[in-house]
C-alpha positions in Angstrom: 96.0 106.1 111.1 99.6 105.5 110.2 100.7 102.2 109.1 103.6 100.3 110.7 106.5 98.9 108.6 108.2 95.5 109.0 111.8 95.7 107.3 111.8 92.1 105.3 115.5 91.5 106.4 114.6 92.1 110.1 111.5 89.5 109.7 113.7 87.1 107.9 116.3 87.2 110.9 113.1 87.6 113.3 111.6 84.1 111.6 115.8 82.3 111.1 114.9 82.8 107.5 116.8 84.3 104.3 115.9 86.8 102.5 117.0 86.2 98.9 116.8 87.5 95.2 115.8 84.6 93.1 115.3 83.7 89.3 111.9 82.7 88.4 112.4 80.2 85.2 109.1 79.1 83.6 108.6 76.0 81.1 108.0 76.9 77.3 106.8 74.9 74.2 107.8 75.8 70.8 106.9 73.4 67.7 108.8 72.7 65.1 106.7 72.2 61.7 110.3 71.0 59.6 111.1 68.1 62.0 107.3 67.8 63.7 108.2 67.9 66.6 107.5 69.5 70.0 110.4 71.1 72.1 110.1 72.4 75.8 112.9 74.4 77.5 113.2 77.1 80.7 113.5 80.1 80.5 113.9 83.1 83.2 111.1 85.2 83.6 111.1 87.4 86.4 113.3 88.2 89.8 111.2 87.8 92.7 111.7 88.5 96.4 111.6 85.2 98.9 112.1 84.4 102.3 113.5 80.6 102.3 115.1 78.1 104.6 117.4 77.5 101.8 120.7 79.3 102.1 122.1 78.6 98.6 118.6 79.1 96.7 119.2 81.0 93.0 116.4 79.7 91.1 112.2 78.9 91.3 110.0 77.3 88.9 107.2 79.9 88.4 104.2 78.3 86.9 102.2 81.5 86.2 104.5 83.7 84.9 102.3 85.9 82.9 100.3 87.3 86.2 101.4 89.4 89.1 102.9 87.3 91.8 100.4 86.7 94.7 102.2 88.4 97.4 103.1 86.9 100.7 102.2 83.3 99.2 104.0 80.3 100.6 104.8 78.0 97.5 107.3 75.4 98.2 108.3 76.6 101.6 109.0 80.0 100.2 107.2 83.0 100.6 107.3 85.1 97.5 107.1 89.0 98.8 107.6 91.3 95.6 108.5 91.0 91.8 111.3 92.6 90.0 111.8 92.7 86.0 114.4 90.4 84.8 116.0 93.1 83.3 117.0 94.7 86.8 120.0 94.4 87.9 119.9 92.3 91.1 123.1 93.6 92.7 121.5 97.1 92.2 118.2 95.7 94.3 118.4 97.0 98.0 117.1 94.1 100.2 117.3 96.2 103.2 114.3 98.4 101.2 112.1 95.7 100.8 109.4 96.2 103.9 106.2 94.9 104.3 103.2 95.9 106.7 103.3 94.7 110.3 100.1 93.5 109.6 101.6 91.2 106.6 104.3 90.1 108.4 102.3 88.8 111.5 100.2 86.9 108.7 103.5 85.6 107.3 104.5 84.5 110.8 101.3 82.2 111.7 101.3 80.9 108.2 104.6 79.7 109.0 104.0 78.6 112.0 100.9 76.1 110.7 103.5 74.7 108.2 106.0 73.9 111.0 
């Protein structure tokens, strides 16, 4: 049996959504033994996939960003589709590529829909 592709640009349009490239940042601590102290700062991880409400959205807080993404997870009204390394490019990143399985996308749809 063949499976059936959803273009993630047509679902975003489908759903009144964006599809964006965003920066996932994480919180580090480092220490400092001269001055005892201890300092936290963020950092940019990863590039991950989203389709958001949010028209101007550049940036997430990614709390565990030494696993794989969960795909398709809604976290913070976003749902995160697929993970890029920071050290692509993001204008070389073709959205129009990113697809997911109609089955995904109608699971996508009716998790949105119970959020609404």
């Amino acid at each position: 049996m063949k499976e059936e592709f959803v273009r993630a640009i047509d679902l975003a349009k489908e759903l009144n959504l964006y599809l964006k490239i965003v920066t996932a940042t994480n919180t580090f601590e480092s220490y400092n033994s001269f001055f005892n102290i201890y300092e936290q700062y963020e950092e940019a991880c990863r590039r991950i996939a989203v389709l958001t409400p949010y028209k101007e959205l550049e940036e997430i807080y990614d709390e565990e960003s030494g696993s794989e993404i969960i795909k398709n997870s809604i976290i913070d009204g976003n749902v995160w589709l697929k993970e890029f390394s920071l050290l692509i490019d993001p204008n070389t990143i073709d959205i129009k590529e990113i697809k997911l399985t109609k089955d995904e996308a109608n699971k996508i749809k009716e998790a949105l829909l119970t959020i609404k």
